[in-house]
Backbone as CSV, one residue per row, in Angstrom:
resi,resn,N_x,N_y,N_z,CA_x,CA_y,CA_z,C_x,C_y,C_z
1,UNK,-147.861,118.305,239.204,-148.018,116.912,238.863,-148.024,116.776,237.331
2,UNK,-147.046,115.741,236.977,-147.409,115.455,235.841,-148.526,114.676,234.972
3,UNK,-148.806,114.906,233.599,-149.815,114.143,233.465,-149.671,113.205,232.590
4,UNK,-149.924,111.655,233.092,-148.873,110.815,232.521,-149.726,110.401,231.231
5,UNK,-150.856,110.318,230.626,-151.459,109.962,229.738,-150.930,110.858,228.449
6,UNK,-150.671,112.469,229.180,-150.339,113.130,228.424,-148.266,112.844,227.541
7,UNK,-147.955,112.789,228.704,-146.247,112.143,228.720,-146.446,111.137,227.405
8,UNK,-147.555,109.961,227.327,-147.530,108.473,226.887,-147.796,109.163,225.541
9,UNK,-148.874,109.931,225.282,-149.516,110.213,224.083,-148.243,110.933,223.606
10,UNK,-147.275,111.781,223.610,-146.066,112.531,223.245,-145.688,111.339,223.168
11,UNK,-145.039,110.822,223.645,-143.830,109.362,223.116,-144.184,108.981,221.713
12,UNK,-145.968,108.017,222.004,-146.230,107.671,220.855,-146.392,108.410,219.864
13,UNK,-146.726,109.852,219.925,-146.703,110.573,218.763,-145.088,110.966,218.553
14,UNK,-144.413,110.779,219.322,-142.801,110.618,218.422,-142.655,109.456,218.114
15,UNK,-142.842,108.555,218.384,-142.411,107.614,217.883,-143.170,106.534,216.247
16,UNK,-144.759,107.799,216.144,-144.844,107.159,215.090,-144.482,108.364,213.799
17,UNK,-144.192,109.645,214.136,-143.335,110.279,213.435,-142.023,109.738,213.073
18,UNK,-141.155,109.260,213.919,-139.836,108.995,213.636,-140.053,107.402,212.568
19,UNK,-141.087,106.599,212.769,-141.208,105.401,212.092,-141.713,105.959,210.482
20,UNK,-142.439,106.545,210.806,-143.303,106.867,209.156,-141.962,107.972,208.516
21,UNK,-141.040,108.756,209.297,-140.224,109.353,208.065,-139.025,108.601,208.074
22,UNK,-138.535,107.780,208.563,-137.633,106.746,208.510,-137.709,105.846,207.050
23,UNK,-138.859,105.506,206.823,-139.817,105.040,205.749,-139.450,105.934,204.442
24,UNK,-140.099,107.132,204.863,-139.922,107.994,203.630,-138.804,108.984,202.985
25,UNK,-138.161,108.611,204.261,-136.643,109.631,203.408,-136.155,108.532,202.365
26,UNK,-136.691,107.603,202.059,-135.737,107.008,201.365,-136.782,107.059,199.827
27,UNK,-135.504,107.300,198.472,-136.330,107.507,197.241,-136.847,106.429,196.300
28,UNK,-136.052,105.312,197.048,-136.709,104.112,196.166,-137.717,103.100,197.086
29,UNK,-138.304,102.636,196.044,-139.023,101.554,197.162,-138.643,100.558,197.615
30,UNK,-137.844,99.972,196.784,-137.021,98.609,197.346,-136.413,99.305,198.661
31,UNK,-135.667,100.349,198.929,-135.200,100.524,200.558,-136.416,100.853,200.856
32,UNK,-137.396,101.280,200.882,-138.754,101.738,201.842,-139.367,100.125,202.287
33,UNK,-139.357,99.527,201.278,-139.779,98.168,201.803,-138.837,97.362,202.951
34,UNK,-137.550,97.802,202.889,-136.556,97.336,203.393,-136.630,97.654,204.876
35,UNK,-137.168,99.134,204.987,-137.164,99.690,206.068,-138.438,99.577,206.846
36,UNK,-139.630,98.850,205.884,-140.737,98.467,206.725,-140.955,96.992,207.127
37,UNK,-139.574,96.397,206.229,-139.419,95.060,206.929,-138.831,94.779,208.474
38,UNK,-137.303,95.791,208.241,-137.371,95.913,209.563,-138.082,96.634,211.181
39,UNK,-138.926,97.510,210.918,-139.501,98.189,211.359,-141.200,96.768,212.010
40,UNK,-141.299,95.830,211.264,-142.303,94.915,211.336,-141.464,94.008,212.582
41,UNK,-139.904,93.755,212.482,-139.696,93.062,213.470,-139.373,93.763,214.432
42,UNK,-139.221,95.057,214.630,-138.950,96.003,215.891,-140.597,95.212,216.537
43,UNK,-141.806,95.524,215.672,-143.256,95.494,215.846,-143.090,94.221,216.735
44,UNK,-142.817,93.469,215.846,-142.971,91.560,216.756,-141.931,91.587,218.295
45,UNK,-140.843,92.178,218.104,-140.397,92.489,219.439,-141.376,92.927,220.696
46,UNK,-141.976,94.258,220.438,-142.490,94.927,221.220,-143.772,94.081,221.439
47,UNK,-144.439,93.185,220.367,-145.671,92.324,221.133,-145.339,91.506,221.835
48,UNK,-143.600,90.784,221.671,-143.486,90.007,222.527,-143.363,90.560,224.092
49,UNK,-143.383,91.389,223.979,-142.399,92.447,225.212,-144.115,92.808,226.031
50,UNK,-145.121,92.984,225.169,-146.251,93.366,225.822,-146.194,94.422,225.909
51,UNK,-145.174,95.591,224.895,-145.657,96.388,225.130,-146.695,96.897,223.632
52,UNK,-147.704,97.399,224.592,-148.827,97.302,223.091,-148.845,98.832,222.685
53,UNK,-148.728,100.054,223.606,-148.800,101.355,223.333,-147.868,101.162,222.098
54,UNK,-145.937,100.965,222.136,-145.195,101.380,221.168,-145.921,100.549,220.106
55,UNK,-146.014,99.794,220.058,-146.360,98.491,219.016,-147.319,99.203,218.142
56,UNK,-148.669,99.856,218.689,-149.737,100.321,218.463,-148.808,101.847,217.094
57,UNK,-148.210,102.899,217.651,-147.161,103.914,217.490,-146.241,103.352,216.158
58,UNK,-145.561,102.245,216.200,-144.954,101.508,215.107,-146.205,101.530,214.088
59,UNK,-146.682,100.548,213.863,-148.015,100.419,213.105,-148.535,101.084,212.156
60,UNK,-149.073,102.517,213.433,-149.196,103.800,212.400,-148.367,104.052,211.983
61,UNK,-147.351,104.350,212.263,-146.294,104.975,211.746,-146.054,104.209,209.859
62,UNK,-145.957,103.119,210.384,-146.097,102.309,208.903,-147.092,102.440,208.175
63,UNK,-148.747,102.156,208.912,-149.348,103.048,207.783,-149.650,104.007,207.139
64,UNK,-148.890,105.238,207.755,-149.250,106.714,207.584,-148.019,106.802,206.362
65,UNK,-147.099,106.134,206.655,-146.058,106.030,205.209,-146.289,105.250,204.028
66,UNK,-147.143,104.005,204.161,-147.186,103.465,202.980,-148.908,103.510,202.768
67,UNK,-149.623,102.985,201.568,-151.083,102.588,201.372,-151.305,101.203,200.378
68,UNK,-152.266,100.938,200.443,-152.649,99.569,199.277,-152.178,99.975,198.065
69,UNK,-151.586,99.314,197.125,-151.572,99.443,195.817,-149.717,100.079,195.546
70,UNK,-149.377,100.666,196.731,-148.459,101.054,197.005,-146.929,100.304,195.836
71,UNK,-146.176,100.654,195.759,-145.138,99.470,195.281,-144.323,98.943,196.464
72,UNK,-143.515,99.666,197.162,-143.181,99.468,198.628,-144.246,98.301,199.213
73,UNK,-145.451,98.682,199.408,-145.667,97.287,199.984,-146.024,96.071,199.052
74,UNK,-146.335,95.974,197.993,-146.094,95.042,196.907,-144.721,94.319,196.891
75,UNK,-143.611,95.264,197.338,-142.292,94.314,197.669,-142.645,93.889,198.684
76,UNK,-142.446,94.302,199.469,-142.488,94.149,201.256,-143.437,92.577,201.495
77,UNK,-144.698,92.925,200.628,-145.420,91.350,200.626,-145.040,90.553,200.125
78,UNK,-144.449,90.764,198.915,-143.179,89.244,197.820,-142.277,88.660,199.051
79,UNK,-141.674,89.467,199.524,-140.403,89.513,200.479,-141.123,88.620,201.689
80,UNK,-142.137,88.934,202.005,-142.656,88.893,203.095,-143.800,87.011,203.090
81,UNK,-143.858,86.642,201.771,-144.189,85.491,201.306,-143.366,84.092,201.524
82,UNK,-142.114,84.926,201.421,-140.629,83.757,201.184,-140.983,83.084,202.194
């Protein structure tokens, strides 16, 4: 038998790996912001969708790549003001 909590917890831990280095392969911040803009509407998708595990997985993933004070998110919030 499989163990499905275990299955769920692997997904989300790929999937907030693949979000947080998606983020960081890139060397400037203007694309890192770029890539956590879109990565915010993958986010609003998946709440609409109900699903809250990936949503939850996205999230981190974004915060484990960026922090306060950051420049990336200093754009991302200008951008994110308009």
């Amino acid at each position: 038998m499989v163990c499905t909590t275990c299955f769920t917890r692997h997904k989300q831990s790929h999937v907030l790996d693949r979000v947080s280095s998606l983020i960081l392969c890139h060397d400037k911040a203007k694309f890192r912001a770029r890539q956590v803009e879109k990565f915010v509407e993958v986010a609003e998708k998946l709440r609409h969708l109900n699903n809250y595990s990936a949503l939850r997985a996205v999230i981190a993933g974004i915060n484990i790549a960026t922090y306060h004070g950051d420049l990336t998110m200093d754009i991302f919030m200008r951008k994110s003001e308009r």
